[in-house]
N, C-alpha and C positions, 0 to 999 in steps of 0.2 A: 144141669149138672148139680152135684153137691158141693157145699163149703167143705175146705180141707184146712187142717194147720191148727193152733190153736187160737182161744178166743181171745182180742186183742183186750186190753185195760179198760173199763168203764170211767167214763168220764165225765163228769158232772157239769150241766149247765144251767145257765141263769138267763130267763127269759129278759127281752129290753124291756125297761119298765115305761119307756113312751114308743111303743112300738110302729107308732101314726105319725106318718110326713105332715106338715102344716099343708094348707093351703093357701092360694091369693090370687089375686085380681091386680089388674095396673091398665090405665087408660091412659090412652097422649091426648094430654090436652081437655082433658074431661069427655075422653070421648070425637072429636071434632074429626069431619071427613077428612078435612084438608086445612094447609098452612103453609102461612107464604113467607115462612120462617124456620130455618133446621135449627132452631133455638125451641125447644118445646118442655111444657111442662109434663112430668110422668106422676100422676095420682093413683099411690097405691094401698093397696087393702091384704093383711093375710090374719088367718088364724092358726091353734094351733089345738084344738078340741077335739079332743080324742073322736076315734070312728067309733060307729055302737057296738058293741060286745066285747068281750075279752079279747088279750090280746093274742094274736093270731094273724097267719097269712093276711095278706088285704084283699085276696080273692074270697074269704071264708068267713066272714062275719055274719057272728050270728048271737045269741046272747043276748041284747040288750041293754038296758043299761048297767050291766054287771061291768062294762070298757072303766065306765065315770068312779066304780070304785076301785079298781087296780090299776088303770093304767095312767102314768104320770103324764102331768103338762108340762113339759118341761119348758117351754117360749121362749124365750132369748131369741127371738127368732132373728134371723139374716138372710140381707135379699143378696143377690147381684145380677148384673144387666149388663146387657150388651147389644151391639147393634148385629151382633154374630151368632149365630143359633148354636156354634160350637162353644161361644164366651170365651175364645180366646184372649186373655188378658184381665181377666175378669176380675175383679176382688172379692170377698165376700165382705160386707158391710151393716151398720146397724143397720134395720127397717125403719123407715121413715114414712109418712103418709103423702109426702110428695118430694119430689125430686129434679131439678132443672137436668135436663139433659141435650145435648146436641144428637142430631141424630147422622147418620153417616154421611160424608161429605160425598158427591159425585152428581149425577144427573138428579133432573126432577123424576117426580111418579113416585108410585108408593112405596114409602119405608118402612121395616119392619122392627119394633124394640123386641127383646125376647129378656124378659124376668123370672128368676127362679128365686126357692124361700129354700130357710134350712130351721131347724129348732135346735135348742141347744143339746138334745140329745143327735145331734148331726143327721139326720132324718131332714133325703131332700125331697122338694115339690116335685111334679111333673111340670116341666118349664111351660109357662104361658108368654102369650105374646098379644101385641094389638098394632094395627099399621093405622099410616096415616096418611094422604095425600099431599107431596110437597110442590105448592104451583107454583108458576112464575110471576114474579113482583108484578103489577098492574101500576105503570108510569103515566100521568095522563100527559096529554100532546099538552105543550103549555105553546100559546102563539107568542112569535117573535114580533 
């Protein structure tokens, strides 16, 4: 079919000037299989360096370093966590390189943290995660 009617208003836009989500990393515990404690430390990592070429889709990069002269870093970046892949209840909070955390109260077996990053142009991450194995205390027999 053809367009009918007339042609609506032009409207003028402004590209984002940090058009690129930060990224990051977070380990429990540095990494460790397992712990015999839901007290655990979370060691994390993000940036916020633009992707290569101008800004555009994140499916369509292309350009080169032509990103590093237009498009802004804005940083300020913010994590938040939770033991919920939905982060219901979450905050968002300054990023820190490490973080005490507990991790979900209930049975033993693997736990899962889930961390997400944001920059201060409000550009989120895709949420990452890292599990951990919570075992049971190891009591030795003490003789009576």
């Amino acid at each position: 079919g053809t367009a009918e009617g007339d042609y609506s208003e032009t409207q003028g836009v402004t590209p984002k000037a940090d058009p690129d989500a930060p990224s990051g990393t977070m380990m429990i515990n540095n990494g460790a299989q397992r712990t015999y404690s839901k007290n655990v430390m979370l060691y994390i990592s993000s940036s916020d360096t633009p992707l290569e070429g101008a800004a555009q889709s994140a499916n369509a990069h292309m350009g080169g370093p032509v990103a590093l002269k237009y498009n802004v870093v804005s940083g300020n970046i913010e994590m938040r966590i939770s033991n919920d892949p939905s982060f219901a209840g979450a905050v968002w909070e300054p990023l820190a390189p490490e973080k005490p955390w507990v991790l979900a109260s209930g049975s033993l077996g693997v736990h899962t943290v889930f961390i997400q990053f944001r920059d201060g142009a409000l550009n989120e991450s895709f949420v990452v995660n890292d599990s951990i194995e919570v075992s049971g205390v190891y009591l030795p027999m003490v003789p009576k």
